[in-house]
Residue frames as a rotation matrix with the C-alpha (Angstrom) as fourth column:
UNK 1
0.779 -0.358 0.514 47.87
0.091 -0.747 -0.659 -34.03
0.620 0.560 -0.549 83.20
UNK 2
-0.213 -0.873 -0.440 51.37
0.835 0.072 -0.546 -32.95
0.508 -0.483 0.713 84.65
UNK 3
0.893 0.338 -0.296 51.94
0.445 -0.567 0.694 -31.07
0.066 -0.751 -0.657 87.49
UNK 4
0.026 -0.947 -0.321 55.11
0.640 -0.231 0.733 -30.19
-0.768 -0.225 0.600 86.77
UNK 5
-0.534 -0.054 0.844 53.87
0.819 -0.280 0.500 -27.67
0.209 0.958 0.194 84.05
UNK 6
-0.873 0.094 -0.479 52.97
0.269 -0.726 -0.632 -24.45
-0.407 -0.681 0.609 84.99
UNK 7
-0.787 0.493 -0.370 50.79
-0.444 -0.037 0.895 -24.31
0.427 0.869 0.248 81.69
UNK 8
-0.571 0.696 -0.436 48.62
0.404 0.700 0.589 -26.98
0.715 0.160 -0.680 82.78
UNK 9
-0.284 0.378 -0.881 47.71
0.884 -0.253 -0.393 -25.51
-0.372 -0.891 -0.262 86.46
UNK 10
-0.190 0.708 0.680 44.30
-0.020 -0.695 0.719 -22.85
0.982 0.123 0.147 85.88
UNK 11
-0.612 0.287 0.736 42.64
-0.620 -0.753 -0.221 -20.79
0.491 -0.592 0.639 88.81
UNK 12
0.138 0.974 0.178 39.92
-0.974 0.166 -0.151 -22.77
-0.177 -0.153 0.972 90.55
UNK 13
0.397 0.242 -0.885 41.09
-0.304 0.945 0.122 -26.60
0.866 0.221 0.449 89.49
UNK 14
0.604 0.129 0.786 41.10
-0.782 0.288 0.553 -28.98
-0.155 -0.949 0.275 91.83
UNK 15
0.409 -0.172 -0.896 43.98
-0.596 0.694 -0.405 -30.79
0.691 0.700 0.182 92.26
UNK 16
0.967 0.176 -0.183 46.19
0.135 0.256 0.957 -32.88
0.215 -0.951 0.224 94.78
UNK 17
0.385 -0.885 0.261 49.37
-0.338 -0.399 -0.853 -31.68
0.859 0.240 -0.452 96.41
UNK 18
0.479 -0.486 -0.731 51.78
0.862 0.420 0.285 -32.76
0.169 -0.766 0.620 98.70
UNK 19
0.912 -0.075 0.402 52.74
-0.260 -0.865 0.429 -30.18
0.316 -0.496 -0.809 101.60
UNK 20
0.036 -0.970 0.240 56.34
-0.789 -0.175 -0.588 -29.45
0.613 -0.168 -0.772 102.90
UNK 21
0.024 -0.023 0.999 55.24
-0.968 0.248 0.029 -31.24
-0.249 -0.968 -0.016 106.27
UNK 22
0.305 0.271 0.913 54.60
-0.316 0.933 -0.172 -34.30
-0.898 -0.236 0.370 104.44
UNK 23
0.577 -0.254 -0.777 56.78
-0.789 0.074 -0.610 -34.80
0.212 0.964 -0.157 101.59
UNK 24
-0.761 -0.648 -0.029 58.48
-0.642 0.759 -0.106 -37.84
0.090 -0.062 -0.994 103.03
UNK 25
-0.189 0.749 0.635 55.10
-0.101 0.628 -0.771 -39.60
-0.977 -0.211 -0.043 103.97
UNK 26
-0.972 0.226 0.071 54.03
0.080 0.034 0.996 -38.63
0.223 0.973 -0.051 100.11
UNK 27
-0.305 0.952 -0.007 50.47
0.891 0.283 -0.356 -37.87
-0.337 -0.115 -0.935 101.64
UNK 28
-0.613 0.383 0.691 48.43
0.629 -0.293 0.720 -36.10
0.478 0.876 -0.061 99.18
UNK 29
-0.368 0.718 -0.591 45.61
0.435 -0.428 -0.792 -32.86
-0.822 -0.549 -0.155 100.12
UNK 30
-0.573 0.314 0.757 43.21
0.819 0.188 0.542 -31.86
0.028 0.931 -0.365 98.09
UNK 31
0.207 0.753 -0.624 41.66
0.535 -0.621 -0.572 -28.82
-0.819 -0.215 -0.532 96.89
UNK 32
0.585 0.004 0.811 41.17
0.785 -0.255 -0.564 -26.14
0.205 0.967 -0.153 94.31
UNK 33
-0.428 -0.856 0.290 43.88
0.887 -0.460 -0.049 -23.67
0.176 0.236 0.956 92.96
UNK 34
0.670 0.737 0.088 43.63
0.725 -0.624 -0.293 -20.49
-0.161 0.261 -0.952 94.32
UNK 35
0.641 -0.677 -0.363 46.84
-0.523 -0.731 0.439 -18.65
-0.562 -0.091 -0.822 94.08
UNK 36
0.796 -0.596 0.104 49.82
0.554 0.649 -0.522 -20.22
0.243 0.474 0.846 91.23
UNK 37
0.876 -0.454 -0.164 53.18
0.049 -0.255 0.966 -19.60
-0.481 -0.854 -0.201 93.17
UNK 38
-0.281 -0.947 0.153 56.05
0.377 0.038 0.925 -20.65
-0.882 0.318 0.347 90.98
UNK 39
0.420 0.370 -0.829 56.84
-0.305 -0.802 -0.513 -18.60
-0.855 0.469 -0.224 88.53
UNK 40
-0.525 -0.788 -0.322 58.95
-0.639 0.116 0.760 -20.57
-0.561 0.605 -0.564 86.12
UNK 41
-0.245 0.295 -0.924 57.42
-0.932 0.191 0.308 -22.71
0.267 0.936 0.228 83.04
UNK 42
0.685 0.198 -0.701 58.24
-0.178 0.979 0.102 -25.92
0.706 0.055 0.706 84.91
UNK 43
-0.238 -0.555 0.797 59.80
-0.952 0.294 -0.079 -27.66
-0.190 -0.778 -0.599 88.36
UNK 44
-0.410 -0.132 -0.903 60.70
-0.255 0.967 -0.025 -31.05
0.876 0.220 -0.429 88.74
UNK 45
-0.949 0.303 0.089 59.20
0.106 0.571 -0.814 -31.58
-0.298 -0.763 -0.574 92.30
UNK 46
0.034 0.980 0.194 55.54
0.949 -0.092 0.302 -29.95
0.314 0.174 -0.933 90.66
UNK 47
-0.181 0.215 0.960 54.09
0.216 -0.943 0.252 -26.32
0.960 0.253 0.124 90.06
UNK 48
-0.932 -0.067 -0.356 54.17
0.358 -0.307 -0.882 -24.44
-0.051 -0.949 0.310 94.04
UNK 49
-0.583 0.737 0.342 50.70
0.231 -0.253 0.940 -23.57
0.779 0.627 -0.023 94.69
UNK 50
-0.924 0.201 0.325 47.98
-0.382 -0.490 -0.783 -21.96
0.002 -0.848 0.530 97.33
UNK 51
-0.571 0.764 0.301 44.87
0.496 0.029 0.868 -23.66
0.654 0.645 -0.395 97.58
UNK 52
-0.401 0.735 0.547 41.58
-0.392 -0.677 0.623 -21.65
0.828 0.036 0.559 98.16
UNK 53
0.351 0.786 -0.508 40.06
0.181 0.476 0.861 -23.86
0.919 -0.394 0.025 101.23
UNK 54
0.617 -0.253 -0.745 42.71
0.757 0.450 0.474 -23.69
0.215 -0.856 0.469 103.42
UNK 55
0.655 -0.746 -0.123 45.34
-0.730 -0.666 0.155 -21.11
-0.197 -0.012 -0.980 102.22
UNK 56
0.477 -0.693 0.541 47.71
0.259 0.699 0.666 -24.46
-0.840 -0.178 0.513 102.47
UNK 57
0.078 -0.733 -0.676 51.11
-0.980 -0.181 0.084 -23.97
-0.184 0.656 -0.732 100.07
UNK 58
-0.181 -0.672 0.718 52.63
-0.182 0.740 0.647 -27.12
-0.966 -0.014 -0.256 98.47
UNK 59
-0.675 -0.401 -0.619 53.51
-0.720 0.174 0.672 -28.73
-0.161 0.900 -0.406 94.87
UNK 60
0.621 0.703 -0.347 50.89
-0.728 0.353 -0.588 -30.20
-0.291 0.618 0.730 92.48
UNK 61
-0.431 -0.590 0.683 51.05
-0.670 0.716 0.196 -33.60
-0.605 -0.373 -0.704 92.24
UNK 62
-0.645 0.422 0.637 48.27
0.647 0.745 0.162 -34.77
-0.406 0.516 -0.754 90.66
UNK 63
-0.735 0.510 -0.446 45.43
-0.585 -0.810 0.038 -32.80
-0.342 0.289 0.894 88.46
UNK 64
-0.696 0.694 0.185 42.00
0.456 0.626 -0.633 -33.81
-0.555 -0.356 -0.752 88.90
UNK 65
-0.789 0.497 0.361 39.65
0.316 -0.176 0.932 -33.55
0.527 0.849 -0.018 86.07
C-alpha cells in the first residue's frame, strides 16, 4: 500500500519509516503507528507519523501487512 496516503495509514499498523536523521542514508525503522501527524490527504515524501515503541517521528515509507 502507499504511504503517501493518509487514508491508508490506521492506528496500531506496523509500518517502515525513514527518520529526518536518516533521510539521505534512506535507512528504514520499524514499528507500529501510534500517533498520525500530517494532516493533509496526501504528501509526496509519505504520511508524518509517531510510532508507539519509541515515540520516533518520520514519514511512512513502506506499509507492512
Amino acid at each position: 500500500m502507499d504511504g503517501k496516503k493518509r487514508a491508508n495509514i490506521k492506528l496500531d499498523l506496523l509500518v517502515d519509516i525513514v527518520l529526518k536523521k536518516d533521510q539521505r542514508t534512506g535507512t528504514l525503522t520499524r514499528g507500529h503507528v501510534k500517533r498520525i501527524l500530517t494532516n493533509s490527504a496526501q504528501h509526496p515524501h509519505g504520511i508524518k507519523v509517531m510510532l508507539k515503541e519509541n515515540d520516533q517521528v518520520g514519514r511512512v515509507q513502506k506499509i507492512i501487512e
